[in-house]
C-alpha positions as CSV (number, residue, x, y, z in Angstrom):
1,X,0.0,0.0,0.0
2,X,1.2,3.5,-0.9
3,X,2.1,5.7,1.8
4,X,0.5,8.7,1.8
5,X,0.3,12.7,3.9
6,X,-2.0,13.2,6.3
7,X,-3.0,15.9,4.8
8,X,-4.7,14.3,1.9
9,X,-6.7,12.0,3.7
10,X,-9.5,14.5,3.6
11,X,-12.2,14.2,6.2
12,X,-11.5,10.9,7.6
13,X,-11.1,10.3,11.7
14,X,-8.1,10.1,13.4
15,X,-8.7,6.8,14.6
16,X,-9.6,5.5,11.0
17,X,-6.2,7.4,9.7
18,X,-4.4,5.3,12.8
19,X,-5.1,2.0,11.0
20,X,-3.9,3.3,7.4
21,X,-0.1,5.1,7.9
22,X,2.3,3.1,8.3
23,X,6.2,4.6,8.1
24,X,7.1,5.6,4.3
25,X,9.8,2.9,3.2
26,X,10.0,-0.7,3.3
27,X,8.9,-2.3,6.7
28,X,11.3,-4.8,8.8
29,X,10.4,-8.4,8.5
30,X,9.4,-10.3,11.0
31,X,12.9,-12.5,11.2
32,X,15.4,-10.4,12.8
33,X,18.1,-12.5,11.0
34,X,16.7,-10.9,7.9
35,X,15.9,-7.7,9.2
36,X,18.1,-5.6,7.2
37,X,21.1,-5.6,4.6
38,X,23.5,-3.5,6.7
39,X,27.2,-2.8,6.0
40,X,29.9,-3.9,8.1
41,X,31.1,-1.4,11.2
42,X,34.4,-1.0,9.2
43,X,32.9,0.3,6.0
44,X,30.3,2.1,7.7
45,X,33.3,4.2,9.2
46,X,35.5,4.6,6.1
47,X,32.4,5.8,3.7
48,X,31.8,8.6,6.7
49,X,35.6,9.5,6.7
50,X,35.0,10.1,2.8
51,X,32.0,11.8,3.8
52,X,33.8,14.5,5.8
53,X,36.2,15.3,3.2
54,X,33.9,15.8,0.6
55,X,30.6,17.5,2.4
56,X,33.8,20.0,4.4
57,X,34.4,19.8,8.1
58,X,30.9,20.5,9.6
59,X,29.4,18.0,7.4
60,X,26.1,19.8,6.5
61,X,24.8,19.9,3.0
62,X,22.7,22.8,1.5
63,X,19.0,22.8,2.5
64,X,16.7,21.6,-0.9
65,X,12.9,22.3,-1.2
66,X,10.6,19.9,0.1
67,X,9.0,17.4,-2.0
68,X,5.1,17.4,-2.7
69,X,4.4,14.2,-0.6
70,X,5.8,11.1,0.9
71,X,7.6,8.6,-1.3
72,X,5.2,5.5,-2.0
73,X,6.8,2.7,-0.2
74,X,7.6,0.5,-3.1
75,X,9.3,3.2,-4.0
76,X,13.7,3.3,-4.6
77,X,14.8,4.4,-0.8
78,X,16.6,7.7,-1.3
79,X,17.1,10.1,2.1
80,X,14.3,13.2,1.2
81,X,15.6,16.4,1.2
82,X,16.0,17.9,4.5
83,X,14.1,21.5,4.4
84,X,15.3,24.1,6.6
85,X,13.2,27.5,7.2
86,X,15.9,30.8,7.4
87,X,14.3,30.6,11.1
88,X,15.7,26.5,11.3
89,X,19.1,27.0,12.8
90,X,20.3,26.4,16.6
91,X,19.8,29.1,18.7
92,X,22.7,27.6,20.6
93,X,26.3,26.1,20.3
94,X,25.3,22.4,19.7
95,X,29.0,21.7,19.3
96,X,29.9,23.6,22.8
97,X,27.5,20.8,24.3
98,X,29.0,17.8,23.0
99,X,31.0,17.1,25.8
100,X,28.6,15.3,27.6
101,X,28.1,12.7,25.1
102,X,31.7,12.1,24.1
103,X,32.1,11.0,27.9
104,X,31.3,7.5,26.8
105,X,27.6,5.9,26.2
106,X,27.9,3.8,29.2
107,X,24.6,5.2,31.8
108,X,25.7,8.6,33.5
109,X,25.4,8.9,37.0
110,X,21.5,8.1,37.6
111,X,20.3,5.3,38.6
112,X,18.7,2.8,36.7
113,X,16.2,0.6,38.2
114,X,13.2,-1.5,36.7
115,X,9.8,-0.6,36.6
116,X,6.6,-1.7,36.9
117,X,5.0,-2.0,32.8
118,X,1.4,-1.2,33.7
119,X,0.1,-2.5,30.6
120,X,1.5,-2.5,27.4
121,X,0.2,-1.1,24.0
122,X,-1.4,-2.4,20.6
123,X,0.1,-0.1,18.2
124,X,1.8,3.5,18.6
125,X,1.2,6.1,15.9
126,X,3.9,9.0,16.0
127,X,3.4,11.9,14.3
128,X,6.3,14.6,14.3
129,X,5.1,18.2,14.1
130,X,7.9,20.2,15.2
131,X,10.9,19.7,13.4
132,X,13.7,21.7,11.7
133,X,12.9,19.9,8.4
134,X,9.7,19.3,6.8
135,X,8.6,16.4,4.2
136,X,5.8,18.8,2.8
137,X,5.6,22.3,1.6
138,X,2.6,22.6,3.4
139,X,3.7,22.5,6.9
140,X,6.4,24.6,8.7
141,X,10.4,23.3,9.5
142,X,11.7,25.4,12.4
143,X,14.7,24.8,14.9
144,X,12.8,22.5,17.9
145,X,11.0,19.3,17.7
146,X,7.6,17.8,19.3
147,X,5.7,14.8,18.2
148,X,2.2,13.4,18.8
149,X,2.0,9.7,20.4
150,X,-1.1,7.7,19.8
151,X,-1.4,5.1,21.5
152,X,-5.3,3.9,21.3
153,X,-6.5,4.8,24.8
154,X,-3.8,8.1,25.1
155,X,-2.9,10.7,23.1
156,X,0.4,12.6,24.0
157,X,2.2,15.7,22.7
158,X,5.9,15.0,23.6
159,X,7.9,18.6,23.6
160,X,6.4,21.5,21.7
161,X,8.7,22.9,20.2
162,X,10.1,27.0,20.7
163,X,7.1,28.2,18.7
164,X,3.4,28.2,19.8
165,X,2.0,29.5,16.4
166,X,4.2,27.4,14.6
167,X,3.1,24.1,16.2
168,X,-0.4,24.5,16.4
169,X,-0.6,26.0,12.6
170,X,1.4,22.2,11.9
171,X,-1.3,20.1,14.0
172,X,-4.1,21.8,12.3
173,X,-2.4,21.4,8.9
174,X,-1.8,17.4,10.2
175,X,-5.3,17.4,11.4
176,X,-4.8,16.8,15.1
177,X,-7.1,18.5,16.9
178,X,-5.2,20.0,20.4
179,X,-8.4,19.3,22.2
180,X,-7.4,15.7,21.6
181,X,-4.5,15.6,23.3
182,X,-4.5,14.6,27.2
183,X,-1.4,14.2,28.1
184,X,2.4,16.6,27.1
185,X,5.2,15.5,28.0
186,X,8.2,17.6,28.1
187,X,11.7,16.1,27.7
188,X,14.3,19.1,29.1
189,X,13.7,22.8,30.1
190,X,15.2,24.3,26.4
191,X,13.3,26.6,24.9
192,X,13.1,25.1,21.5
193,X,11.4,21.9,23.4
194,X,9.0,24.1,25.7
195,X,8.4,27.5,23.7
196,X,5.0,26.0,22.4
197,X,3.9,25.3,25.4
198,X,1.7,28.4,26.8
199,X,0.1,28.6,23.2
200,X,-0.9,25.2,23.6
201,X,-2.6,25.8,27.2
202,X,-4.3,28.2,25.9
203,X,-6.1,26.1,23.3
204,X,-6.5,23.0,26.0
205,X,-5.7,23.0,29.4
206,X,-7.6,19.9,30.5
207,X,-4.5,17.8,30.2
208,X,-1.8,16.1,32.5
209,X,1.6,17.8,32.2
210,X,4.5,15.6,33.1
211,X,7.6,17.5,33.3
212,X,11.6,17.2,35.0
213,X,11.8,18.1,38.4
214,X,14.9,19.6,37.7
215,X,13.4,22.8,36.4
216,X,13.2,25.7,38.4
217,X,10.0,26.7,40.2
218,X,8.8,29.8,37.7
219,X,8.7,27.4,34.6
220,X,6.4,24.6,36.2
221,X,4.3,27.7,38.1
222,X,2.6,28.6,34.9
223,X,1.9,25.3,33.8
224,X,0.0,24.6,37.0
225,X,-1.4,28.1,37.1
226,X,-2.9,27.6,33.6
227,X,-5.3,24.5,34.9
228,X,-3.5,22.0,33.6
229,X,-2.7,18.6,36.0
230,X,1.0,18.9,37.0
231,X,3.4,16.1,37.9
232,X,7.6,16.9,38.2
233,X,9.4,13.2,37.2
234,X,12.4,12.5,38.9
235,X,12.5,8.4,38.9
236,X,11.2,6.2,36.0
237,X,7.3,5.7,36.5
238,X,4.2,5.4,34.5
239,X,2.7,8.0,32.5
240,X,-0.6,6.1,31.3
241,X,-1.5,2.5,30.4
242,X,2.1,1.1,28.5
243,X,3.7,4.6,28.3
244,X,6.3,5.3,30.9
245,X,8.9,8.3,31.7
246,X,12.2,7.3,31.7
247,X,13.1,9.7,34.6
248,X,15.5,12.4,34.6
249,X,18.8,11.4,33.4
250,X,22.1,12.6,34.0
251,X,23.0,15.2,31.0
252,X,23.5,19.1,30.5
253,X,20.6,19.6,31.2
254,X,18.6,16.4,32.7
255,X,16.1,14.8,30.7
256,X,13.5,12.2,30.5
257,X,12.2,10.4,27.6
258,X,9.4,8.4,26.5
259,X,8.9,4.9,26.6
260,X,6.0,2.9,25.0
261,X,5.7,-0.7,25.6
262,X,4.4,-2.7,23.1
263,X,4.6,-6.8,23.4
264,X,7.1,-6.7,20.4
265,X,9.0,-4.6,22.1
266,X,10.1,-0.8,22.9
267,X,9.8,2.3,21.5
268,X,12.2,5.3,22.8
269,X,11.0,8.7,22.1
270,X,13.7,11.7,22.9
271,X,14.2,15.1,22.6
272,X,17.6,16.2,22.6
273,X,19.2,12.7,24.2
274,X,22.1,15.2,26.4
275,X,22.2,11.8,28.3
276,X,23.6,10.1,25.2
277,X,21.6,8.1,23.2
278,X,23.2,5.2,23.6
279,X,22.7,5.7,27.7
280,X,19.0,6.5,27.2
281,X,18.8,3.2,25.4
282,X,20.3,1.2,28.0
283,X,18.2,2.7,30.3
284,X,15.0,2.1,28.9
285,X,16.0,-1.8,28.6
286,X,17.0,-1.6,32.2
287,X,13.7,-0.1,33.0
288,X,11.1,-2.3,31.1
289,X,13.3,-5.3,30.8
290,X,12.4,-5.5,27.2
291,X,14.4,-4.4,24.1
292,X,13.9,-0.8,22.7
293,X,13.7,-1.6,18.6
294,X,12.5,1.9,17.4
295,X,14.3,5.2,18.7
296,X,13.1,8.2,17.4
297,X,14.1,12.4,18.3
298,X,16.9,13.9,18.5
299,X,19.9,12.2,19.2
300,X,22.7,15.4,19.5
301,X,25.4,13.6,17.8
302,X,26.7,17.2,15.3
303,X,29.8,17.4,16.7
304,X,30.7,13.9,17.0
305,X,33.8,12.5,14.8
306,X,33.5,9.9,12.0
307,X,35.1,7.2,14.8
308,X,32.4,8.2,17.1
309,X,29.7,8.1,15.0
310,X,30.3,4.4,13.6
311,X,30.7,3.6,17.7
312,X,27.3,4.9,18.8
313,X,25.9,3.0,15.5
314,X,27.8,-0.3,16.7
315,X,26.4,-0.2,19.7
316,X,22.8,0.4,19.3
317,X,23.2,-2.5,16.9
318,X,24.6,-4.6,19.6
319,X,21.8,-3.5,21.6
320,X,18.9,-4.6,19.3
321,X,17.6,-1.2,18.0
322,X,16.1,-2.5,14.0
323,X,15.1,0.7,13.7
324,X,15.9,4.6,13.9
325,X,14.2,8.2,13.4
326,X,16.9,10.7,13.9
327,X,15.9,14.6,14.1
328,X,16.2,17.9,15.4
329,X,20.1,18.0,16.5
330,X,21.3,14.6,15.5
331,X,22.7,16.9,12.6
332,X,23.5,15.8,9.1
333,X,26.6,13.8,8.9
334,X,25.4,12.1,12.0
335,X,21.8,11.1,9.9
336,X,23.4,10.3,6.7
337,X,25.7,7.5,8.7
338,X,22.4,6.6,10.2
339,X,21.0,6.3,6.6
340,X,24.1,4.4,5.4
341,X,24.2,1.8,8.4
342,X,20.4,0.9,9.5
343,X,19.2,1.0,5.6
344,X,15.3,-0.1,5.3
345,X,15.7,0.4,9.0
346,X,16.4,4.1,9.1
347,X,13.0,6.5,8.6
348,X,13.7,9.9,8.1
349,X,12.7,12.3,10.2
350,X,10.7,16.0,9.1
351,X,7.2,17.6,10.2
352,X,4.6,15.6,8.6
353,X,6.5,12.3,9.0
354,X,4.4,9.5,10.5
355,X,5.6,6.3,11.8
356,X,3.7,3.3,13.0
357,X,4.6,0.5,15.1
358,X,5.0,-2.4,15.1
C-alpha cells in the first residue's frame, strides 16, 4: 500500500487514519536474522571519513525544497531532502554541548532501576510536528522538535517545540485536533522543546503535564497556574497504560524520555538525548526489561567525529535497535551514517513524517 500525507486524507477520523499510515519505506520483516542488509562497522566508518572530506568539516549539506508528498513505499529508498526554514538553525552552540556525550555511552550517574509496565500497548502512531525539516511544503520546519503519540486509549504531545503558532498551525495542517491531546510531556527545560507550550494551554488546558523536576519553580508555576494537571518526574514511572517516563537522566541539562511498551518490544522517544543516546537506550532496557527496537528524536550527535559516529551506531546495533528516526540535532553527517548503516531500517525524520509500530 502506498504511503501517503495526512493531509490528503481529507475528512477521515483520526482513529480511522491510525489503521492506514504506516512509516514511508519498506517495513522490517518479521525475522530479525533478515531484518536488514546493513554494512559492516568498518565500511560504515570509512564511507563517513570520505563523507567528511567531501561535504567539508561540519558535514552539513545545502538545505533543498521539500518534495510534494511522501515517497510511495515501493518506491527506490533515497534520504528526502531535508528542508530548513531561514528561522531552522540552533539558537545555541550544539558543538559547545557535546562534551557530555563524548564521555562515553555507558549510563551517567542516575540510577537505573526496573519498573513496573502497567500494561502495554497495541500499536503507537507518531506523528512529528515540530521539526527543523519538513517532508511537505505545506507544513512549517523550524529549529525545535515535538511529536504526537497515539497510542489507542492516550494521546500525547511530547515537547512542543520553541514556537506556539508554529506548532499548532502544523497540527491543524496534520489534522490533530489540540483538544485531543490529554497528556504533554516535556523532555528538558530548552526553549526550543518548551516555547509552544503556553500557546498550547491556551487552546487546551484539560491535560496532564509531566515534566523534569529539575526545572526551576517559575517554569512549572505557569503550567500549574494555567489549569493544567502537574506532575515533576524524577524516577522512571508510569505515564498512562504502556507509556512510561524514563526519569531524569544525567546530561547538560537532565532529561526524561518516552517509553512505550508494546509486546514486540520498545519504543524510545527523545528530545535532545544530552544523556547520550546510547545511555538513554540502555536505560529504557534496564527499566522495562524488554528491548527498545524503534528510537526516534533527537539524538545530538553534530559534533561527533566519524570514529564516534560508527561507535554509537555499533552499539545500538549490539543493543537490538532495528530501527531509527533521527531529528532535530542529531545533525546531518550524523543522519546520513544513520542512513548508510540501519538501511530499510532508518526513517527519516521532518514535520509531517508519521511512523507506525510495530
Amino acid at each position: 500500500m502506498q504511503g501517503r500525507s495526512i493531509g490528503e486524507e481529507g475528512g477521515i477520523s483520526r482513529r480511522e487514519r491510525r489503521g492506514r499510515f504506516r512509516a514511508y519505506g519498506p517495513q522490517p520483516s518479521a525475522s530479525p536474522a533478515k531484518r536488514h542488509r546493513r554494512p559492516p562497522t568498518l565500511l560504515v566508518a570509512l564511507a563517513l571519513a570520505l563523507l567528511v572530506l567531501t561535504t567539508g568539516c561540519n558535514g552539513e549539506t545545502s538545505p533543498t525544497t521539500a518534495p510534494a508528498g511522501r515517497p510511495d513505499a515501493g518506491a527506490e529508498r533515497e534520504t528526502p531532502p531535508r528542508v530548513l526554514t531561514t528561522e531552522a538553525v540552533p539558537p545555541h552552540d550544539i558543538e559547545a554541548e557535546e562534551g557530555v556525550e563524548h564521555q562515553g555511552t555507558a549510563p551517567g550517574e542516575t540510577s537505573v532501576v526496573p519498573v513496573e509496565v502497567k500494561g502495554v500497548v497495541t500499536d503507537v502512531v507518531i506523528s512529528i510536528v515540530y521539526d527543523n525539516t519538513a517532508t511537505r511544503p505545506d507544513l512549517t520546519a523550524d529549529w525545535g522538535f515535538g511529536c504526537v503519540i497515539e497510542t489507542g486509549d492516550h494521546t500525547l504531545l511530547f515537547d512542543t517545540g520553541a514556537s506556539g503558532s508554529l506548532l499548532l498551525a502544523n497540527l491543524a495542517t496534520m489534522q490533530v485536533d489540540p483538544v485531543d491531546i490529554d497528556i504533554v510531556v516535556l523532555s528538558h527545560d530548552h526553549h526550543d522543546h518548551t516555547g509552544g507550550m503556553e500557546s498550547f494551554l491556551r487552546r487546551n488546558s484539560a491535560v496532564t503535564v509531566f515534566a523534569p523536576r529539575s526545572w526551576v519553580e517559575t517554569r512549572t508555576k505557569s503550567i500549574a497556574e494555567s489549569g493544567a494537571t502537574l506532575h515533576t518526574v524524577e524516577a522512571a514511572r508510569s505515564l498512562c497504560e504502556g507509556v512510561l517516563s524514563t526519569g531524569e537522566l544525567a546530561g547538560s541539562p537532565p532529561e526524561q524520555a518516552l517509553i512505550a511498551v508494546t509486546e514486540r518490544g520498545c519504543v524510545l522517544v527523545t528530545g535532545c538525548a544530552h544523556a547520550g543516546i546510547v545511555s538513554m537506550v540502555r536505560a529504557a532496557q534496564a527499566q522495562t526489561g524488554r528491548n527498545v527496537l524503534l528510537v526516534v528524536g533527537g539524538f545530538h550527535m553534530a559534533g561527533h567525529s566519524p570514529a564516534e559516529l560508527a561507535g554509537v551506531i555499533q552499539e545500538l546495533e549490539t543493543l537490538g535497535v532495528e530501527r531509527v528516526c533521527p531529528a532535530h540535532c542529531t545533525g546531518e553527517r550524523a543522519i546520513t551514517a544513520f542512513a548508510a548503516a540501519f538501511g530499510d531500517g532508518y526513517i527519516p525524520a521532518g514535520v509531517g513524517t508519521v511512523i507506525r509500530f510495530p
